[in-house]
N, C-alpha and C positions, 0 to 999 in steps of 0.2 A: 533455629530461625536464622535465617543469612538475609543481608539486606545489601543494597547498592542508593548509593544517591547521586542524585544530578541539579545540580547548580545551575545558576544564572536570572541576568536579571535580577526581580525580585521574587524569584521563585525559587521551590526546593521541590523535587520530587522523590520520593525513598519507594521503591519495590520491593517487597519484603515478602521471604516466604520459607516453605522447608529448605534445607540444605540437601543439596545445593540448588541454587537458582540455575535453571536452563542455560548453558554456556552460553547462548548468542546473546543471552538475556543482559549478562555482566561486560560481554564483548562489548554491544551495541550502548550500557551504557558507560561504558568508558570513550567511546568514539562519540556518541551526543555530550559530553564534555567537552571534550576538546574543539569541537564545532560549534558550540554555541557561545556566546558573548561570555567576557567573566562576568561573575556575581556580582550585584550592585552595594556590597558590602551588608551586613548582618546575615541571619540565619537565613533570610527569603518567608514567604509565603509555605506553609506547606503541604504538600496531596499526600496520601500515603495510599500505596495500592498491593492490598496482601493476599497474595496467594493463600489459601487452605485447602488441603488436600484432607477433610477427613467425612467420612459415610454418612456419619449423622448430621453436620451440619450443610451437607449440600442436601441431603434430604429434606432438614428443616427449612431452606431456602426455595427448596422446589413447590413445597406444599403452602408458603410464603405465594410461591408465582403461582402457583394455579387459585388460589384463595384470590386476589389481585383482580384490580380492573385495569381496563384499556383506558390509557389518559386521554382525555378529550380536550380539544385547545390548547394551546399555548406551544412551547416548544417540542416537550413530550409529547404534546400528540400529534406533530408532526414527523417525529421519526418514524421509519420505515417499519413496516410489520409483515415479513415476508419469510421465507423458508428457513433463511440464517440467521436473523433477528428478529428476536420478538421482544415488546417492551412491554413491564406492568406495573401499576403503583400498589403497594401492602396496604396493609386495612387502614397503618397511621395516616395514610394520603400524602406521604414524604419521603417515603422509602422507596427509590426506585429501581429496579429487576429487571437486568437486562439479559435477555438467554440469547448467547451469539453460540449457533452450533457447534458442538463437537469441542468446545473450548469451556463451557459451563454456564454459572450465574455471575453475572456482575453485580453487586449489593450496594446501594449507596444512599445514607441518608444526606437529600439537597444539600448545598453547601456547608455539608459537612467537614470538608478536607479531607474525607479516609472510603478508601472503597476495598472491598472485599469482592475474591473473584474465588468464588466456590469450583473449582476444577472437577471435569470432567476426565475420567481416565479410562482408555486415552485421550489427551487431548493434544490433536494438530495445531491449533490455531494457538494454543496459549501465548508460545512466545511470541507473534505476530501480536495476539491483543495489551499483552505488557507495554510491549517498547511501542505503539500505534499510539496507546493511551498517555505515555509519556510525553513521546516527542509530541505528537498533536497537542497538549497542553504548553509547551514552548512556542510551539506555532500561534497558536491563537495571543500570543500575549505580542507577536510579531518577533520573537525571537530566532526564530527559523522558517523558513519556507516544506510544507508538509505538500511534496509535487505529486498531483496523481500519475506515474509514469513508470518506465524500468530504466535501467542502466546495464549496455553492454560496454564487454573490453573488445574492440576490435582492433588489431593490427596495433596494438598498444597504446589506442586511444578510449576514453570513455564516452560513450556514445550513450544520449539518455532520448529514450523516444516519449514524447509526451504526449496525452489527447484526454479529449472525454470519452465518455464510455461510446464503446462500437465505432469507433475510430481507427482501430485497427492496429493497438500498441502492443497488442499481443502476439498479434500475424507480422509484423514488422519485424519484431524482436526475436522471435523465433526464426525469421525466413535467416536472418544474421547469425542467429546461434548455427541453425544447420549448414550455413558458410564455415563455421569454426568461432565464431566469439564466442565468449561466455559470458554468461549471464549473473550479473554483478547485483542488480536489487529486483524487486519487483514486485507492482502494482503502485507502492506508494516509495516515493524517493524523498530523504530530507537533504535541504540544500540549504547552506549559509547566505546571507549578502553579497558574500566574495566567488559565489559560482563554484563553492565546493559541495562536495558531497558526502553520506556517511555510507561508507560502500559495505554493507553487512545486508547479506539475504535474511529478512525475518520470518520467510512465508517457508514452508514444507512444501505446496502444491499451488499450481497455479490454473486459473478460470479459465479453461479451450472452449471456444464454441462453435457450435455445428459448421459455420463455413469456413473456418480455418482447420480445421478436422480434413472433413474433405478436401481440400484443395493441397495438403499433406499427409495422405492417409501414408503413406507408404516412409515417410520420419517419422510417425509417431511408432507403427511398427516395428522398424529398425531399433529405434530407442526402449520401446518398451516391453518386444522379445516377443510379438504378439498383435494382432487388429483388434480395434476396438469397435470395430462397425456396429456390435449389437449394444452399446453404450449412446451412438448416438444417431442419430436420425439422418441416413444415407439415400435415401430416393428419392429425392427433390433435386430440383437444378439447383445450380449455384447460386443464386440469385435469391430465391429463396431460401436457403440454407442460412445464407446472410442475415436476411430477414428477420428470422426465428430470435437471432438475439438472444436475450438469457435465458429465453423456453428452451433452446437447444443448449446449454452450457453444460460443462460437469469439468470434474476435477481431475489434475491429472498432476502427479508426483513430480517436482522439479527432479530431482538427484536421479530419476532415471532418464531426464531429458538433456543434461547437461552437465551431470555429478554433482556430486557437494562444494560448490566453492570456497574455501576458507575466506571469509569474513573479515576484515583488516580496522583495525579501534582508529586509525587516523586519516583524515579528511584527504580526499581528492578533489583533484578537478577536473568537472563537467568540460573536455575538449570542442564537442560538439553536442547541439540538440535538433532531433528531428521531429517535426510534425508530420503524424502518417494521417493520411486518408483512402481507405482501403474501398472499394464500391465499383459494382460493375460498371459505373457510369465510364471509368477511365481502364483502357488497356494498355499495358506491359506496365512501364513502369517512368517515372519524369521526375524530376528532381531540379527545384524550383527553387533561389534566395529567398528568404521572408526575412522581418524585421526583428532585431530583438525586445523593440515595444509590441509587437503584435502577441510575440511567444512568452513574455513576462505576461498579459494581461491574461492571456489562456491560462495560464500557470493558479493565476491568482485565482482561476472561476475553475479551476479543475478539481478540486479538491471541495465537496459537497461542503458550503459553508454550515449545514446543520450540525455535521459532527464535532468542528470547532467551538461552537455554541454549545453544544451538550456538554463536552467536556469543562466548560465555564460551570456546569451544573452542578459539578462536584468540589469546586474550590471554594471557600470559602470568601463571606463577601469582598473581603479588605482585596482579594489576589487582584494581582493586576491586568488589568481587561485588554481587549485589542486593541493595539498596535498601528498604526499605519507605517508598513512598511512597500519599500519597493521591492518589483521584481528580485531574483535570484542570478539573472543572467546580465554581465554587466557590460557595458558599449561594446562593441567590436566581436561579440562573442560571437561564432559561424552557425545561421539555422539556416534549416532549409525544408521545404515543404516534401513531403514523401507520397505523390500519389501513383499509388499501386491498383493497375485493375484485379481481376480474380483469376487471371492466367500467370498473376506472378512470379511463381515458382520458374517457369519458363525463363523469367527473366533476372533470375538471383547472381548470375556471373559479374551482368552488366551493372547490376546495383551495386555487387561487393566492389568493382573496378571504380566508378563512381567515388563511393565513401572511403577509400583509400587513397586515391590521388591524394598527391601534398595539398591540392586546393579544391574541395571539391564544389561543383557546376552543374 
């Protein structure tokens, strides 16, 4: 058994599991160390979240989840119950059984302090739900900002696209990678108070949906040595392809998009942030000042505040609750609006020309 812990506040988180822990795993948290506040002296609060990888006891977790009902009210029965997550309570009415696909059971009696994560092999998402579960437990006490967005390296800047969902922070981000940046985080970015970041990829694969598919059928090809037309739904206009949203979605491998970028344990800073808004409503492509009170409030409502709260569900009562903190982005920082019509790709010279100028307008 190999363990890692992370400090701060009045918290402790420990990850514990067989040896060895997933490299990004120990990577990422030795970089949420160094990003996040020192410890507020003593031991902290503490979560403990253990890996088990063994046949009989995810069995007996599984048979746990299907024996289980759908929680009704309260916060548990507001989380999501859909393809990649399904939630159930065990017969105590206190143990709660989270199956996030392809990654396993998450085990946890209510503010217990200790969660068991019965591994699924293989599992993609593992390291994504370790270091997610961690930092987002930092986050909600206000100790870090948990940004829903990506982070590219463009022209030797970090470039972090933020939005809500269907906003276009995938089509942004990629239309940049196939300029040449590379792809530094993605979906979920942590960032300190001082506008840094912890630049370690946790995800294996990331969410394409049908009209960024389309709209780059011929980069995904390139990259992936192959079409994927029969994966996803190609005979609709663009417009509707858009439309479709996460009914058109599937997964698609980073490291065949952009390679494996190595991971770095110490904090950056966020150079610039852009707000994409992707939609037929706009053509080519316009890039517009916005404020960095507008892009902090986005920031604060981008990240689904249920999961924050959930994770409160596993700390014990004493832990320490949220936080009012401010934005992540601090005076002066450069954002600018990103609106992309659906002929984009057309216009990726004039965007990369744009976000490289020493000032960009």
């Amino acid at each position: 058994m190999t363990a890692a812990v992370v400090r701060s506040g009045g918290l402790a988180v420990e990850l514990a599991g067989p040896a060895p822990l997933p490299p990004r795993v120990a990577l990422f948290a030795a970089g949420l160390s160094r990003l996040l506040p020192a410890p507020a002296g003593g031991p902290g609060t503490p979560l403990r979240l253990e890996v088990v990888r063994d046949a009989g006891a995810l069995a007996a977790a599984r048979s746990r989840f299907e024996r289980g009902t759908l929680p009704v009210g309260g916060l548990l029965g507001a989380l999501p119950q859909n393809g990649h997550v399904q939630v159930r309570l065990a017969d105590d009415g206190d143990t709660v059984l989270l199956r996030w696909t392809d990654a396993g059971l998450l085990e946890a009696r209510r503010h217990s302090g200790r969660a068991v994560l019965h591994a699924e092999t293989p599992a993609p998402h593992l390291t994504w739900m370790l270091c997610y579960l961690t930092a987002t437990t930092f986050a909600r006490a206000g100790l870090c900002h948990a940004v829903h967005g990506s982070v590219v390296r463009l022209a030797g800047r970090n470039v972090m696209v933020v939005g809500g969902s269907s906003s276009g922070k995938t089509t942004l981000s990629l239309l940049l990678v196939e300029g040449g940046a590379e792809l530094v985080t993605e979906d979920v970015t942590y960032v300190d108070p001082a506008g840094r970041f912890l630049p370690v990829l946790l995800r294996d694969y990331l969410t394409v949906r049908a009209g960024t598919y389309a709209a780059m059928r011929d980069f995904f090809a390139d990259r992936l040595g192959g079409s994927l037309d029969g994966a996803f739904p190609t005979d609709l206009p663009p417009e509707e392809l858009y439309a479709l949203g996460r009914a058109g979605q599937r997964m698609v491998p980073i490291a065949a998009l952009t390679g494996d970028p190595a991971g770095r344990d110490r904090p950056e800073p966020v150079d610039l942030t852009l707000l994409p808004d992707v939609s037929p409503r706009h053509t080519g492509v316009r890039l517009e000042p916005a404020t960095v009170a507008g892009a902090n409030a986005l920031i604060a409502g981008s990240l689904p505040r249920l999961m924050l709260d959930w994770v409160g569900e596993l700390l014990p009562p004493d832990a320490p609750g949220p936080a009012a903190a401010g934005g992540p982005l601090p005076p002066g920082h450069p954002v600018l609006h990103v609106r992309l019509g659906l002929d984009h790709r057309a216009h990726r010279a004039e965007l990369l020309t744009a976000l490289t100028a020493p000032t960009p307008a």
